[in-house]
KEKE-3310 file (N, C-alpha, C; in steps of 0.2 Angstrom, whole numbers, plus 5000, padded with zeros to 4 digits):
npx = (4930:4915:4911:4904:4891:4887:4878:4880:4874:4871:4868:4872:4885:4897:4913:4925:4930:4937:4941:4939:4939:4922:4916:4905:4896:4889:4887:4890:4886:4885:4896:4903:4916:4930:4941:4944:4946:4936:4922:4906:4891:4876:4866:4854:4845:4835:4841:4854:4851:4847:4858:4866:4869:4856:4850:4836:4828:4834:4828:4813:4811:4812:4803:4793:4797:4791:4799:4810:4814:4828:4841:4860:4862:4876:4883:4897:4908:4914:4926:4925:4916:4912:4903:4903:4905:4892:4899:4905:4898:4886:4871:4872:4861:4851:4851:4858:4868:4885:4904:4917:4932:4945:4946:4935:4931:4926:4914:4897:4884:4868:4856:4839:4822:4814:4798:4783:4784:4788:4788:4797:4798:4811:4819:4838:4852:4859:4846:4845:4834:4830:4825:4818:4819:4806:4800:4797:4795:4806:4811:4818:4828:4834:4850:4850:4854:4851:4857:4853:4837:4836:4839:4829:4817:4818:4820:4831:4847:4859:4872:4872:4872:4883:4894:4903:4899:4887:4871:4864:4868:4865:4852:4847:4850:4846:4832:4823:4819:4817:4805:4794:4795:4792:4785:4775)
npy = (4574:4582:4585:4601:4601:4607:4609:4609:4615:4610:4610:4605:4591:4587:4585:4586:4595:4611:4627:4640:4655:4661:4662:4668:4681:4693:4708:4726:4742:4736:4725:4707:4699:4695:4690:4681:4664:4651:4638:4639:4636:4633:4628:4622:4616:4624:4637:4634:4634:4646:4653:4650:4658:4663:4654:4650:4656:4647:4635:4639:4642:4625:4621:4627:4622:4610:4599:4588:4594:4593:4591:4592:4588:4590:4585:4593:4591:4598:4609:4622:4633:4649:4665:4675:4694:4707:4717:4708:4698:4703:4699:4689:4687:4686:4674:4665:4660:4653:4651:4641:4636:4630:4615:4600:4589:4578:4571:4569:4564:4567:4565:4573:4578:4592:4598:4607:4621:4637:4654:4671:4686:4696:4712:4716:4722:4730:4735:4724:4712:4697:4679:4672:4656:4651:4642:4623:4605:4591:4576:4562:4554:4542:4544:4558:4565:4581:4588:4577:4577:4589:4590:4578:4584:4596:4590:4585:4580:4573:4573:4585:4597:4609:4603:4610:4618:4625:4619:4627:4642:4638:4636:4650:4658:4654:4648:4656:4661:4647:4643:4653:4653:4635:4629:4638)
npz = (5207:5200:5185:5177:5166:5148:5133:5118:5101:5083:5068:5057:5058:5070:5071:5080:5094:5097:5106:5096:5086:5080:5064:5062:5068:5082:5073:5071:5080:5092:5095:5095:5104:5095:5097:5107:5108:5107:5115:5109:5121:5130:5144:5141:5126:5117:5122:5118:5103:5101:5103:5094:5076:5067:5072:5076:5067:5053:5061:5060:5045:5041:5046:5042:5028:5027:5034:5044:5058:5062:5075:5079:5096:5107:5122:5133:5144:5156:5169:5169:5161:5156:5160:5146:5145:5141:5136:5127:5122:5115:5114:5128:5140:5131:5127:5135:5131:5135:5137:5132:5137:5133:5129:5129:5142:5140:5128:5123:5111:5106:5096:5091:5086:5081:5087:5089:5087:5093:5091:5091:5083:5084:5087:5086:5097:5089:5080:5069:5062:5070:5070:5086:5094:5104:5112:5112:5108:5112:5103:5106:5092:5081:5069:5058:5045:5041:5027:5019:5022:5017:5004:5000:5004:4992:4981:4975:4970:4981:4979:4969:4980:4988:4998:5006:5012:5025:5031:5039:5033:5019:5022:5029:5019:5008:5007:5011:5000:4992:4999:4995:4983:4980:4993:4997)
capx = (4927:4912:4910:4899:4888:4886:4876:4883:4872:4874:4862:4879:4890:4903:4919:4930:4928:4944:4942:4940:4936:4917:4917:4899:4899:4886:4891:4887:4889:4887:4901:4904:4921:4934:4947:4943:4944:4930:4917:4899:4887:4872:4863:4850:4846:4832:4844:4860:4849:4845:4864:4871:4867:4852:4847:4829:4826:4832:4822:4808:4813:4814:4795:4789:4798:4789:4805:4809:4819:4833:4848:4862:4865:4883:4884:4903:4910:4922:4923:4930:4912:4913:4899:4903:4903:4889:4903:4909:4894:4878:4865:4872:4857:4845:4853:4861:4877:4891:4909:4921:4940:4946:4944:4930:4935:4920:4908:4895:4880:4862:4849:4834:4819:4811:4791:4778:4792:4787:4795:4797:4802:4814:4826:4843:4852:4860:4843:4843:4828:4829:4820:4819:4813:4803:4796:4795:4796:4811:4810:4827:4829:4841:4852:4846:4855:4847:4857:4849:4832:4836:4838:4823:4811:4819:4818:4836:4853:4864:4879:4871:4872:4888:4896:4906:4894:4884:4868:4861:4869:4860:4843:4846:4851:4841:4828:4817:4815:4813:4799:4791:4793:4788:4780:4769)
capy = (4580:4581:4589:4603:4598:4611:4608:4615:4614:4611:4608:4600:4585:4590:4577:4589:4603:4615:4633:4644:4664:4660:4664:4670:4683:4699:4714:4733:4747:4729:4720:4700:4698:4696:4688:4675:4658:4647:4635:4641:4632:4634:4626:4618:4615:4629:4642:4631:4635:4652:4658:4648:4663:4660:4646:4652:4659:4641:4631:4640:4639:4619:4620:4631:4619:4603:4597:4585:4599:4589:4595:4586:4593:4588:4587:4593:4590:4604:4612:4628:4637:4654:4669:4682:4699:4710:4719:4703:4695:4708:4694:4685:4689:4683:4667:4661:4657:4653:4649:4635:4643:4623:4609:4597:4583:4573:4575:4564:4568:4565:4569:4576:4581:4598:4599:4612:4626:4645:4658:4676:4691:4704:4717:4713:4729:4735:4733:4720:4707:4690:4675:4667:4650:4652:4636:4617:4598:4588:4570:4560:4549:4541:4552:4558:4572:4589:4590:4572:4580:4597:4587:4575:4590:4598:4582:4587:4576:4575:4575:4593:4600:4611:4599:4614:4625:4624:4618:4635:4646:4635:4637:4655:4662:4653:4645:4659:4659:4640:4643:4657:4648:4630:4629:4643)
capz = (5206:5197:5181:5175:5159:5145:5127:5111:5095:5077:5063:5054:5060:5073:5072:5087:5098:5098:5104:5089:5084:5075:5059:5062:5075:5078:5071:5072:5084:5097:5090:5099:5104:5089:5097:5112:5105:5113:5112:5113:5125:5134:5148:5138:5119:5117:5123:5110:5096:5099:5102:5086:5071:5063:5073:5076:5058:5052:5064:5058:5039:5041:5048:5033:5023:5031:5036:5050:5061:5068:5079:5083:5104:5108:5129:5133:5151:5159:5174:5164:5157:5159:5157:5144:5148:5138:5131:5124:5119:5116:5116:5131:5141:5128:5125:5141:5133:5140:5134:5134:5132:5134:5125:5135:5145:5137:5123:5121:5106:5106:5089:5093:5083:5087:5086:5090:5087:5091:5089:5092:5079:5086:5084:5093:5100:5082:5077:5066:5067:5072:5076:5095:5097:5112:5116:5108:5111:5109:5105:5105:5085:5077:5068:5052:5040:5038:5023:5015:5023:5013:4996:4998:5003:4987:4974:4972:4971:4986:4975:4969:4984:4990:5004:5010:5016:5032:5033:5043:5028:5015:5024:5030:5013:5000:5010:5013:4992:4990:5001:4993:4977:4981:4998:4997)
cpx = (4922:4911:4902:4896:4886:4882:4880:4877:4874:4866:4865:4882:4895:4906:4925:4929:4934:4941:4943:4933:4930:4919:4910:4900:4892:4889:4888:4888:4888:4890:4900:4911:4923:4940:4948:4942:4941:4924:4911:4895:4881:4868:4857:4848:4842:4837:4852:4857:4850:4852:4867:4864:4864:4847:4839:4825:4828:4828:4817:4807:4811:4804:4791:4788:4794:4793:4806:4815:4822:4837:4849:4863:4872:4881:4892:4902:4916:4919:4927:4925:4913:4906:4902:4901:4897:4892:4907:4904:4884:4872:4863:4865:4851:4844:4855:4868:4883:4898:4914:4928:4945:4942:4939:4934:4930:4916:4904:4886:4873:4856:4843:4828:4811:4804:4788:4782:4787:4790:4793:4802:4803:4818:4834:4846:4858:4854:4841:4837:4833:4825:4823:4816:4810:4802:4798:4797:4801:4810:4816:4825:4834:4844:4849:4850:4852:4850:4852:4841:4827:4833:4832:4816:4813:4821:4825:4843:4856:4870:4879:4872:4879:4889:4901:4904:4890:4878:4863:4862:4864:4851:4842:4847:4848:4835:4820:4815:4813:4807:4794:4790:4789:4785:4775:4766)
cpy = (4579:4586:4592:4602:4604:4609:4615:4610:4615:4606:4601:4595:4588:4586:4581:4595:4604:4622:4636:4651:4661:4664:4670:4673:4691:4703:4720:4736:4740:4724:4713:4701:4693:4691:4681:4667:4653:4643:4636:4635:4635:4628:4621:4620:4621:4636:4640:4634:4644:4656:4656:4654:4662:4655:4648:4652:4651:4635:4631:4641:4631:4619:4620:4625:4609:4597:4591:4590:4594:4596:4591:4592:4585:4591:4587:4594:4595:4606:4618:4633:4643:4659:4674:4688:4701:4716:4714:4698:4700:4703:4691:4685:4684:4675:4662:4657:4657:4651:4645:4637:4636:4617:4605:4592:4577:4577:4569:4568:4564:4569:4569:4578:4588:4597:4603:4617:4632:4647:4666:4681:4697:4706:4716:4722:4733:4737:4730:4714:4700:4686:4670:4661:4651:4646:4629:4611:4596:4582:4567:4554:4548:4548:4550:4566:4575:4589:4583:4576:4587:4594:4584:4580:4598:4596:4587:4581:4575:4576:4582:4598:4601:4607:4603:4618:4623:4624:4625:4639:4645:4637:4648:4659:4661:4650:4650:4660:4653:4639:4647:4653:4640:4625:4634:4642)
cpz = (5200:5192:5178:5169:5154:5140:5123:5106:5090:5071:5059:5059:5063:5073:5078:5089:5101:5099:5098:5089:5080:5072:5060:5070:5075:5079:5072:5078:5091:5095:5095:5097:5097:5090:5103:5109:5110:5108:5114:5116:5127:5140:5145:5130:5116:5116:5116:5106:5096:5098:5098:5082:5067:5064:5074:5067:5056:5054:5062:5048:5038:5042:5041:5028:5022:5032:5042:5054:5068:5071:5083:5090:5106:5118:5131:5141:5153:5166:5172:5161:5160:5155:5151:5147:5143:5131:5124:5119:5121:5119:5124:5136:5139:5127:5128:5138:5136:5136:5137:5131:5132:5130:5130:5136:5141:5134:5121:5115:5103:5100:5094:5087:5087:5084:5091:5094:5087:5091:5091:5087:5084:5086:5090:5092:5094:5077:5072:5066:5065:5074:5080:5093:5106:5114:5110:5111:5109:5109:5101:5098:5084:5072:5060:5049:5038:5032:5017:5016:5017:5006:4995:4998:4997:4978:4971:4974:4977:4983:4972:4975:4989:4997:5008:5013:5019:5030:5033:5037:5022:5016:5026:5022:5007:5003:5009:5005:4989:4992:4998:4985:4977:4985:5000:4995)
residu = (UNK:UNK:UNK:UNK:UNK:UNK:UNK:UNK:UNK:UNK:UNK:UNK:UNK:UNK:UNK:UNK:UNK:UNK:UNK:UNK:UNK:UNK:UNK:UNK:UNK:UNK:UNK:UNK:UNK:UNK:UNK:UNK:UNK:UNK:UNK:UNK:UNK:UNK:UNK:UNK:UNK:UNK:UNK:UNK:UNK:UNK:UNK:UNK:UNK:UNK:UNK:UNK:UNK:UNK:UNK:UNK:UNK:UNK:UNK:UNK:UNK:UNK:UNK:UNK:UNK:UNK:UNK:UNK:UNK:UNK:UNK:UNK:UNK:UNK:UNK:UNK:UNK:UNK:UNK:UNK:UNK:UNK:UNK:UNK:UNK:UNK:UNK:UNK:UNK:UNK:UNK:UNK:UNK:UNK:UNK:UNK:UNK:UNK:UNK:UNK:UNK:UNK:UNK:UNK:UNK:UNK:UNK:UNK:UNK:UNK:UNK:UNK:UNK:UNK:UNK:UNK:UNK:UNK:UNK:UNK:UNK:UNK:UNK:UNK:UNK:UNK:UNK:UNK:UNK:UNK:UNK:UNK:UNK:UNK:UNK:UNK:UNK:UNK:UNK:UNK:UNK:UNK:UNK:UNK:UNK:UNK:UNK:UNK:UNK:UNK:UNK:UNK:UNK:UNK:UNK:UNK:UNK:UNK:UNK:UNK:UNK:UNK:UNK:UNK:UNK:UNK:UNK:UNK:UNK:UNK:UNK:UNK:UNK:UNK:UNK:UNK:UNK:UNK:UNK:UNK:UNK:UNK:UNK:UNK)
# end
């Protein structure tokens, strides 16, 4: 029987894919399911990015920063994907994700660098804004660390830089100041 192929994204290095509650989840009078442990997915790497939290808003942070915007895409093999409802995941609509309630039968994992990246600012259904990747190129590279990437386009140590903390967090939270301070 022939297995369905799914894409999961990640900015950071994935080493296994177990069901699990994100930690990161959207909130407000449109909550994401709280309790479904699952791996997200989507059908193509466009739609990956935009349904992992911040993935837009970071893609287009890395550009600003004149970054090289990688992304590792993990391809997982199951015949087990399943849609979200809208009461389960608000976005699902926007993002085309899907979930995996199952560990995959195979995962295999391809770097990428994104180029001629748009984007779209918009309100999601609690109101809060975000940015879409609408559109871009992918061109397959060896692999290359966003976090080594981060440190050289901020002439800063790698051994300075918290190794606990996600990538996306990193760019989403301090990112939009580094730029305003030393890429503007």
């Amino acid at each position: 029987m022939k297995k369905n192929c799914m894409v999961h994204c990640s900015f950071d290095l994935v080493d296994h894919f177990e069901p699990r509650v994100p930690k990161n989840r959207i909130e407000g009078k449109k909550s994401e399911d709280g309790t479904i442990a699952r791996i997200c997915v989507a059908s193509d790497i466009r739609n990956a990015i935009n349904a992992i939290p911040g993935g837009g808003q970071t893609v287009q942070l890395m550009q600003q920063m004149g970054m090289p915007m990688i992304i590792h895409a993990y391809y997982l093999y199951s015949d087990e994907f399943i849609k979200p409802s809208e009461e389960q995941l608000p976005d699902v609509e926007l993002t085309g994700e899907r979930w995996l309630l199952k560990k995959p039968d195979k995962v295999y994992r391809r770097d990428y660098e994104i180029t001629d990246a748009f984007f779209w600012k918009f309100k999601d259904r609690n109101g809060k804004e975000g940015i879409h990747l609408v559109g871009c190129n992918l061109k397959q590279v060896k692999f290359q660390d966003n976090i080594d990437n981060f440190c050289n386009a901020c002439h800063i140590k790698r051994e300075k830089y918290p190794e606990q903390i996600l990538f996306r967090t990193i760019m989403t939270n301090i990112g939009p100041e580094l730029i305003k301070k030393f890429f503007s």
